[in-house]
ZABANU-92558 format. One record per residue (C-alpha): z, y, x; residue number from 1. Coordinates in steps of 0.05 Angstrom, whole numbers, padded with zeros to 5 digits, m for minus. Example, Ala and Ser with C-alpha at 12.3 -4.5 7.8 and 13.67 -1.06 7.14 Angstrom:
residues 2
<zado w="00156" v="m00090" u="00246" num="1"/>
<zado w="00143" v="m00021" u="00273" num="2"/>
***
This chain:
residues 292
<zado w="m00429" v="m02069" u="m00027" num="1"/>
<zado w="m00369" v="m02107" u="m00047" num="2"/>
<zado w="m00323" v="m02080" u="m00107" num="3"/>
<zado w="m00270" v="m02070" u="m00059" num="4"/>
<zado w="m00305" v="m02030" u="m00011" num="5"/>
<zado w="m00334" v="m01984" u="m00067" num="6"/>
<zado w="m00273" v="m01979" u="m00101" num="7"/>
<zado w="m00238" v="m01948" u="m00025" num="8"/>
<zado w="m00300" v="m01900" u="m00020" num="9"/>
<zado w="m00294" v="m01875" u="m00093" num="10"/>
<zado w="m00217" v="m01862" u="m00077" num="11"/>
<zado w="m00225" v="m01833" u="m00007" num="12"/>
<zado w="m00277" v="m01784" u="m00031" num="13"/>
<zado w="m00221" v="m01766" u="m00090" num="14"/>
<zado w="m00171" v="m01747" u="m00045" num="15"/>
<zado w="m00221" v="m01711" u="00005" num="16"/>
<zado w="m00246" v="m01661" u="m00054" num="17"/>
<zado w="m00176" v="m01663" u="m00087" num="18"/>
<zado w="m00149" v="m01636" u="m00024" num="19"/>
<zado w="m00203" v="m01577" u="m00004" num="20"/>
<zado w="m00191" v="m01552" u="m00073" num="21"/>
<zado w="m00131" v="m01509" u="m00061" num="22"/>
<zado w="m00170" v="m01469" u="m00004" num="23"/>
<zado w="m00231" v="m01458" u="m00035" num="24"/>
<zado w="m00189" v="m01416" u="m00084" num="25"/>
<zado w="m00151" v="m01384" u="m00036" num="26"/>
<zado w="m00210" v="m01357" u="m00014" num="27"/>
<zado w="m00240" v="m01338" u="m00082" num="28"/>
<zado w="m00188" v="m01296" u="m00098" num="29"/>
<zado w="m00177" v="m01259" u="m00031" num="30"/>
<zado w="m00241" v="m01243" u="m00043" num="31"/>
<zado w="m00240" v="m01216" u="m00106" num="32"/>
<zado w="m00176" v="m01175" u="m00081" num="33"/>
<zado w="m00223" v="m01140" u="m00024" num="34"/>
<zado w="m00281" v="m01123" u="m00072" num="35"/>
<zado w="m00221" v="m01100" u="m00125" num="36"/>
<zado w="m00187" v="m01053" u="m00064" num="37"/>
<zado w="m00262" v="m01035" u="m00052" num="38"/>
<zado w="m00269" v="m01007" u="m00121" num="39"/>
<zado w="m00205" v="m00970" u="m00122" num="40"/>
<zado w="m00206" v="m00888" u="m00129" num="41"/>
<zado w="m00170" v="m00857" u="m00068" num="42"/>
<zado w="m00105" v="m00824" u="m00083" num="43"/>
<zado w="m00118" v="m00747" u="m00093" num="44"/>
<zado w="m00083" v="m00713" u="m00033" num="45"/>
<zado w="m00015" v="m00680" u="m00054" num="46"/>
<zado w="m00017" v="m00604" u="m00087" num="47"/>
<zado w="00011" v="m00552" u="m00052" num="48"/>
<zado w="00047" v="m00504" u="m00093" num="49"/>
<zado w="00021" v="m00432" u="m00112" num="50"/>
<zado w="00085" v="m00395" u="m00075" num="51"/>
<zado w="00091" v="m00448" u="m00010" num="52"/>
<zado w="00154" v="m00441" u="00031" num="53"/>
<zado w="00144" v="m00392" u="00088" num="54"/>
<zado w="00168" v="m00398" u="00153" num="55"/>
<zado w="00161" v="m00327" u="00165" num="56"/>
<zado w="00168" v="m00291" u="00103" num="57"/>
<zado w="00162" v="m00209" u="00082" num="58"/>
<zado w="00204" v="m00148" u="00103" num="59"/>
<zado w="00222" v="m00104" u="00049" num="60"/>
<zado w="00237" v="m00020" u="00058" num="61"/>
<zado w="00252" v="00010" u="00004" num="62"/>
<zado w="00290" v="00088" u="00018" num="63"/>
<zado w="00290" v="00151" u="m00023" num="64"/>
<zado w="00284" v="00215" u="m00006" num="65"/>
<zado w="00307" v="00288" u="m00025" num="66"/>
<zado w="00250" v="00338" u="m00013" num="67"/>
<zado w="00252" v="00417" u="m00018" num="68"/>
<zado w="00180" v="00443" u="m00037" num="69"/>
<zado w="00150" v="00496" u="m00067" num="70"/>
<zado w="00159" v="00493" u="m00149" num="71"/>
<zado w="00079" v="00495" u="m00159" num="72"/>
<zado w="00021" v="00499" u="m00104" num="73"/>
<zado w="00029" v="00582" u="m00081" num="74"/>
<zado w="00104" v="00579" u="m00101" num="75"/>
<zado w="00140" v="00622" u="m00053" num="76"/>
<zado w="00204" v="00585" u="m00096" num="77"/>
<zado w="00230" v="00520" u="m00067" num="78"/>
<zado w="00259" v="00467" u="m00111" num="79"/>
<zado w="00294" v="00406" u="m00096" num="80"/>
<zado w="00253" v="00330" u="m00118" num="81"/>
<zado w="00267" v="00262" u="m00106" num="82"/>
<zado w="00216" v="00208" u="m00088" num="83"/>
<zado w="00219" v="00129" u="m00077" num="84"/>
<zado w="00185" v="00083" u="m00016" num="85"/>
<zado w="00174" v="00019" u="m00011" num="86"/>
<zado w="00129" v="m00009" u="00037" num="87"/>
<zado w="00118" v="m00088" u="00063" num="88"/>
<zado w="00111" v="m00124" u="00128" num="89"/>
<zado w="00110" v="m00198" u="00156" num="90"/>
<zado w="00174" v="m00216" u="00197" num="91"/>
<zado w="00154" v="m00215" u="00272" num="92"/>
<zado w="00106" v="m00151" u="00261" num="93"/>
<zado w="00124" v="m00082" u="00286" num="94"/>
<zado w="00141" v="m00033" u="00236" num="95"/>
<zado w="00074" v="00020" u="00238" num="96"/>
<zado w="00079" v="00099" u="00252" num="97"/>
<zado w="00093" v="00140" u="00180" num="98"/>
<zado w="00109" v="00208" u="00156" num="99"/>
<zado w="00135" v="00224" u="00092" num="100"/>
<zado w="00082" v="00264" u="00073" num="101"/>
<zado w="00033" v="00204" u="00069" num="102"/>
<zado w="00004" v="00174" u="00001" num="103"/>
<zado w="00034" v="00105" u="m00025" num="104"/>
<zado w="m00012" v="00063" u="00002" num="105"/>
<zado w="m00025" v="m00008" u="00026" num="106"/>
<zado w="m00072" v="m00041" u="00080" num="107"/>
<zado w="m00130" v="m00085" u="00056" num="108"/>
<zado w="m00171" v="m00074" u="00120" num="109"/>
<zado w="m00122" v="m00082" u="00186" num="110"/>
<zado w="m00165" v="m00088" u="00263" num="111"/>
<zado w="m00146" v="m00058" u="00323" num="112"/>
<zado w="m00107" v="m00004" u="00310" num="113"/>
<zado w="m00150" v="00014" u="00239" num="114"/>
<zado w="m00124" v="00010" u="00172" num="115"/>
<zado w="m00157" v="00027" u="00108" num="116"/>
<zado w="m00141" v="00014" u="00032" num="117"/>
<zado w="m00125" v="00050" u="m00036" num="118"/>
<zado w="m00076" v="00108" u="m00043" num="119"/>
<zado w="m00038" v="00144" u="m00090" num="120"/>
<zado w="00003" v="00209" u="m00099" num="121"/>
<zado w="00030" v="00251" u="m00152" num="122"/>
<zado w="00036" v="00336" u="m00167" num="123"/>
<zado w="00092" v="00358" u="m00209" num="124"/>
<zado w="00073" v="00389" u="m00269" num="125"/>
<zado w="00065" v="00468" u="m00262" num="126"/>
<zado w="00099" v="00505" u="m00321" num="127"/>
<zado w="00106" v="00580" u="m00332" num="128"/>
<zado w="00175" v="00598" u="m00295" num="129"/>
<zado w="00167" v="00630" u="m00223" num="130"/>
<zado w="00136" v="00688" u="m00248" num="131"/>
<zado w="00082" v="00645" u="m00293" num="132"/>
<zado w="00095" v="00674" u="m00358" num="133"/>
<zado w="00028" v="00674" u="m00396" num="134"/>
<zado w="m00007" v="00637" u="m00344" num="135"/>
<zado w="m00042" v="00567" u="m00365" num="136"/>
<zado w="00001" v="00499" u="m00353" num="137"/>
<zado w="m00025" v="00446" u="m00302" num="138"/>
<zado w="00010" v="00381" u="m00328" num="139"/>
<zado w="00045" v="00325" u="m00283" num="140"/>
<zado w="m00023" v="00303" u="m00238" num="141"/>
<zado w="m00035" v="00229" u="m00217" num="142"/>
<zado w="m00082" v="00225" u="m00165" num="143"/>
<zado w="m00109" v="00162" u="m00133" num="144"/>
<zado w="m00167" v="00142" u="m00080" num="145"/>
<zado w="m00164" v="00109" u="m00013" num="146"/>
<zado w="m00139" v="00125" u="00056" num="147"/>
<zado w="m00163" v="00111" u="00137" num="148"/>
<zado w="m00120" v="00111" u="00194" num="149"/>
<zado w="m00125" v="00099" u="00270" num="150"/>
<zado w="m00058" v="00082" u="00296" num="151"/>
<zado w="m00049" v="00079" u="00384" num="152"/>
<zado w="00010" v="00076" u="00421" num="153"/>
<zado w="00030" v="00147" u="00420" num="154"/>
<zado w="m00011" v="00178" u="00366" num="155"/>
<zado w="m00042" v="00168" u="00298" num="156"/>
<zado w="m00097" v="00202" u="00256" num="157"/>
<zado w="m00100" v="00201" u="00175" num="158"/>
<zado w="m00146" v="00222" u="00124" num="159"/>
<zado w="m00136" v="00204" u="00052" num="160"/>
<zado w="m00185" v="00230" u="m00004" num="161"/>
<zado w="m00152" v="00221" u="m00082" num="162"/>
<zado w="m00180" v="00249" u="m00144" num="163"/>
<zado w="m00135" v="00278" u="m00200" num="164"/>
<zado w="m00140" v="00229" u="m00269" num="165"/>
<zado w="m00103" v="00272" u="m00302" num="166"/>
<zado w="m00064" v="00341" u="m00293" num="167"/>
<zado w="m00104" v="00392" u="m00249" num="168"/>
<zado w="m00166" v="00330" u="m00249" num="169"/>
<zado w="m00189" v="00357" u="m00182" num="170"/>
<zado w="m00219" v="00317" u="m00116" num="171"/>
<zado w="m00168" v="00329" u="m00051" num="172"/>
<zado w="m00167" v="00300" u="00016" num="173"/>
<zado w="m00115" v="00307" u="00074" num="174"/>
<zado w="m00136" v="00300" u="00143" num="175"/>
<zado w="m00082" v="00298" u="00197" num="176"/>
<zado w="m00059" v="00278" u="00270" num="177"/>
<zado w="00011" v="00257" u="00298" num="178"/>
<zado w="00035" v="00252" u="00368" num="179"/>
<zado w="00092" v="00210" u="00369" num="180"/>
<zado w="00140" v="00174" u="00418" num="181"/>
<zado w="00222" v="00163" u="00427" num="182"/>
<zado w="00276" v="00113" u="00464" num="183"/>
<zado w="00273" v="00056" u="00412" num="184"/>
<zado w="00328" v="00089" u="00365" num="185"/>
<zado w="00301" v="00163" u="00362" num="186"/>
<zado w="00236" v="00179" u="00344" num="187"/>
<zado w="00206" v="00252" u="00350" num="188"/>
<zado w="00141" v="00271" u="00322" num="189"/>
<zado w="00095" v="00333" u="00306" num="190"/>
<zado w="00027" v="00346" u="00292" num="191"/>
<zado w="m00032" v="00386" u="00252" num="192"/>
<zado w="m00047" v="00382" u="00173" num="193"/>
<zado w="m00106" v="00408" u="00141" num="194"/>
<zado w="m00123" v="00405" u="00058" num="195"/>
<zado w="m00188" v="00412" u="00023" num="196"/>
<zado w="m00194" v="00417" u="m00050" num="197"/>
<zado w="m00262" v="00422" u="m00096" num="198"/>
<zado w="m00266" v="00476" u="m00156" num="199"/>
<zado w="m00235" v="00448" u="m00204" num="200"/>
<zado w="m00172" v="00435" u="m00160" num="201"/>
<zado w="m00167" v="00506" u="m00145" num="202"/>
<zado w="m00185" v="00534" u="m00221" num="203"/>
<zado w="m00128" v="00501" u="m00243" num="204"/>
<zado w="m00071" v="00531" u="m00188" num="205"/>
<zado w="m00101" v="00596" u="m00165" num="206"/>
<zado w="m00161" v="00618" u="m00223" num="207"/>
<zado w="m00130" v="00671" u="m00262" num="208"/>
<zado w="m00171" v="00689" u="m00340" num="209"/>
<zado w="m00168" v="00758" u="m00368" num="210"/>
<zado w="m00124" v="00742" u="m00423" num="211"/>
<zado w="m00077" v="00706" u="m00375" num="212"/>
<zado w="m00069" v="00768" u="m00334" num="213"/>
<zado w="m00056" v="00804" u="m00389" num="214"/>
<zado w="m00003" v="00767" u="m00419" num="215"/>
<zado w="00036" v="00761" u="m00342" num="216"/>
<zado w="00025" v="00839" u="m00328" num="217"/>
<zado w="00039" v="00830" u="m00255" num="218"/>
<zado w="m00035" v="00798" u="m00213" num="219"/>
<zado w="m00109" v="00813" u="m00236" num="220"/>
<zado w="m00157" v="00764" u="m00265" num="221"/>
<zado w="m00185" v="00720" u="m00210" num="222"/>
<zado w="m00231" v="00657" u="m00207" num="223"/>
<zado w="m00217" v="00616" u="m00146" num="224"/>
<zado w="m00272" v="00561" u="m00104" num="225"/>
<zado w="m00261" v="00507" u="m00068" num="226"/>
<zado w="m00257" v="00484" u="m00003" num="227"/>
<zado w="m00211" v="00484" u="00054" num="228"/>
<zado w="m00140" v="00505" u="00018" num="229"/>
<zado w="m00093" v="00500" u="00073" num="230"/>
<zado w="m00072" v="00491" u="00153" num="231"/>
<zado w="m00005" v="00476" u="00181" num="232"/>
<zado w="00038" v="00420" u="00213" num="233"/>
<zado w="00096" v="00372" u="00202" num="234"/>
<zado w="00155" v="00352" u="00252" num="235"/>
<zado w="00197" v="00289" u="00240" num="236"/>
<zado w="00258" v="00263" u="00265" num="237"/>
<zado w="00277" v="00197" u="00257" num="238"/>
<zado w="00330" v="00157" u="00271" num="239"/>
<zado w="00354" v="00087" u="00273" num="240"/>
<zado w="00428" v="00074" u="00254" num="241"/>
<zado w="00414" v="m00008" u="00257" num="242"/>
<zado w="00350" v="m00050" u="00260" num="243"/>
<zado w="00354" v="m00055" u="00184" num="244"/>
<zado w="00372" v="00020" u="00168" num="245"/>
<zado w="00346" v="00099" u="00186" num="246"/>
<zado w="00352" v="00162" u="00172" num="247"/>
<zado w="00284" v="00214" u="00180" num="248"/>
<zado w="00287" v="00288" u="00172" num="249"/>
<zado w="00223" v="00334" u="00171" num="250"/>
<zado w="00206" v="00402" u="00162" num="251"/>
<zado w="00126" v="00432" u="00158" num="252"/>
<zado w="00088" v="00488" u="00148" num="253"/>
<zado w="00018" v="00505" u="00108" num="254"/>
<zado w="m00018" v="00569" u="00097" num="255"/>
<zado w="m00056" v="00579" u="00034" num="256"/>
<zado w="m00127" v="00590" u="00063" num="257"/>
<zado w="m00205" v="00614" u="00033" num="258"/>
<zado w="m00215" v="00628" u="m00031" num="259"/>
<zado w="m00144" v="00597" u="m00058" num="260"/>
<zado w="m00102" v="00644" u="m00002" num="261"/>
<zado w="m00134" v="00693" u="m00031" num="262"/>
<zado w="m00112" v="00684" u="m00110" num="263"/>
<zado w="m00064" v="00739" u="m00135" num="264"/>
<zado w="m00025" v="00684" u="m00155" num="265"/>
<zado w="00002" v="00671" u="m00084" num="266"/>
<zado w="m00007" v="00739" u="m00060" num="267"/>
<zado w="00030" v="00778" u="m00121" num="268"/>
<zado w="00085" v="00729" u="m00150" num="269"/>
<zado w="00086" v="00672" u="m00090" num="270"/>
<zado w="00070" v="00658" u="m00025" num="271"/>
<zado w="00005" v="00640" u="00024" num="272"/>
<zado w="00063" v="00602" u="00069" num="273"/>
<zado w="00086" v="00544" u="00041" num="274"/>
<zado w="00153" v="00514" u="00064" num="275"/>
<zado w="00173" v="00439" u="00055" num="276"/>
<zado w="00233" v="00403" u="00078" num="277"/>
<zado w="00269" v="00341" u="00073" num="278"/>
<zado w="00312" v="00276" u="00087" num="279"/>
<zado w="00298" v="00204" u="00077" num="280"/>
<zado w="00343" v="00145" u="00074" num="281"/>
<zado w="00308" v="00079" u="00082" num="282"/>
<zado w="00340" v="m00001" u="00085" num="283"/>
<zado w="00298" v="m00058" u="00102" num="284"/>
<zado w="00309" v="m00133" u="00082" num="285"/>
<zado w="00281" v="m00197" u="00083" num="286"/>
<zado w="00249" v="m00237" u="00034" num="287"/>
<zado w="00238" v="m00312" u="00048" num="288"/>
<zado w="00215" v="m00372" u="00011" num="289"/>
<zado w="00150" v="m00351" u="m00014" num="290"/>
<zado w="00081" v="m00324" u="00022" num="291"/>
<zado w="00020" v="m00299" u="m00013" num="292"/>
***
């Protein structure tokens, strides 16, 4: 081959690899960029904060209310005591059926009308006024246990059972029934109350030692039992002033039945009947921002 021809060749073959250069890197490094994107962790998805923004949010009642009841269980002596409520509900739910002689409670089974979940109550401490002189003390009593319900649309049955941790350190239970209906601001309703308490419940109020009737001079000595301690009822009026406040009166009756109706203490220096009465103020208000 002639110098010149070879000479074209050798340049033409320069120019040729010269010029695929450029693209064969191109495509090297896009590549490399797809195994690299390949290899990459995928973003972790965004947190969402413990107390989220709700779009419904809670309603909050709180009320107190002023209560006449007997000074110690068998009192025939009524005295005047305050309590607190506060109960909680999601916006958009109807408020349920209470009375105020129900436990501070709170729902952790809800279905169809049946509620069930832990309860509490308190018993003022029993000293020795009200004709009690000599007569053992029964300390401020916390009691706590759990509660069932069945609500409808006119009625409601309770029963709570609570055991005494300190004070009188007895087992209770409540059972009782409601009927219960109005025009959308008044609200009338009325229905039976039985109690039960075990021994030690009813050694504490109603069991009388020697010495102790000794020292009081007025009722014989006197060892109580347990079992059913009382029947009665409870009415309730309630009304509604505004969607956000209310007003509820009540009044009941219980009679001091079995072995604890028949104590000396009731039946000497108190009474089998045992009056209560009272009013409630309540205010409800929402709380948004948060749900749980």
């Amino acid at each position: 081959m002639p110098r010149a021809h070879a000479a074209m060749i050798g340049l033409l073959a320069c120019v040729g690899l010269a010029g695929t250069a450029p693209f064969a890197h191109a495509e090297e490094q896009r590549a490399q960029d797809i195994q690299a994107q390949d290899l990459r962790m995928p973003e972790p998805p965004a947190r969402t904060p413990i107390f989220a923004a709700a779009d419904q949010g809670w309603i909050v009642t709180v009320g107190v209310m002023g209560a006449l009841t007997p000074s110690f269980p068998g009192s025939s002596t009524l005295r005047p005591y305050p309590f607190p409520s506060i109960s909680f509900r999601r916006i958009g739910e109807p408020e349920l059926f209470s009375t105020p002689d129900d436990g501070f409670g709170f729902a952790i089974l809800d279905s169809n009308g049946f509620r069930a979940g832990p309860v509490a109550n308190f018993v003022f401490k029993r000293g020795q006024r009200d004709g009690l002189t000599g007569v053992h003390t029964v300390e401020l009593t916390h009691e706590i246990g759990g509660f069932a319900e069945y609500q409808g649309e006119h009625f409601r049955t309770r029963a709570e059972l609570r055991q005494g941790i300190d004070g009188h350190k007895g087992f209770v239970a409540s059972l009782g029934a409601d009927l219960y209906g109005g025009d959308g601001r008044a609200t009338l309703s009325f229905g039976p109350r039985l109690s039960l308490g075990d021994n030690r419940y009813a050694n504490a109020y109603f069991s009388v030692t020697p010495f102790e009737s000794l020292a009081n001079g007025r009722i014989e000595p006197y060892e109580a039992n347990g079992g059913f301690t009382a029947a009665g009822g409870l009415a309730t009026f309630r009304y509604d002033f505004t969607k956000d406040t209310n007003a509820t009166i009540y009044g009941g009756l219980q009679r001091l039945t079995g072995s604890v109706g028949a104590s000396p203490i009731p039946n000497e220096i108190g009474s089998r009947n045992q009056f209560t009465a009272g009013l409630s103020i309540a205010r409800s208000f929402e709380l948004r921002g948060f749900s749980w």
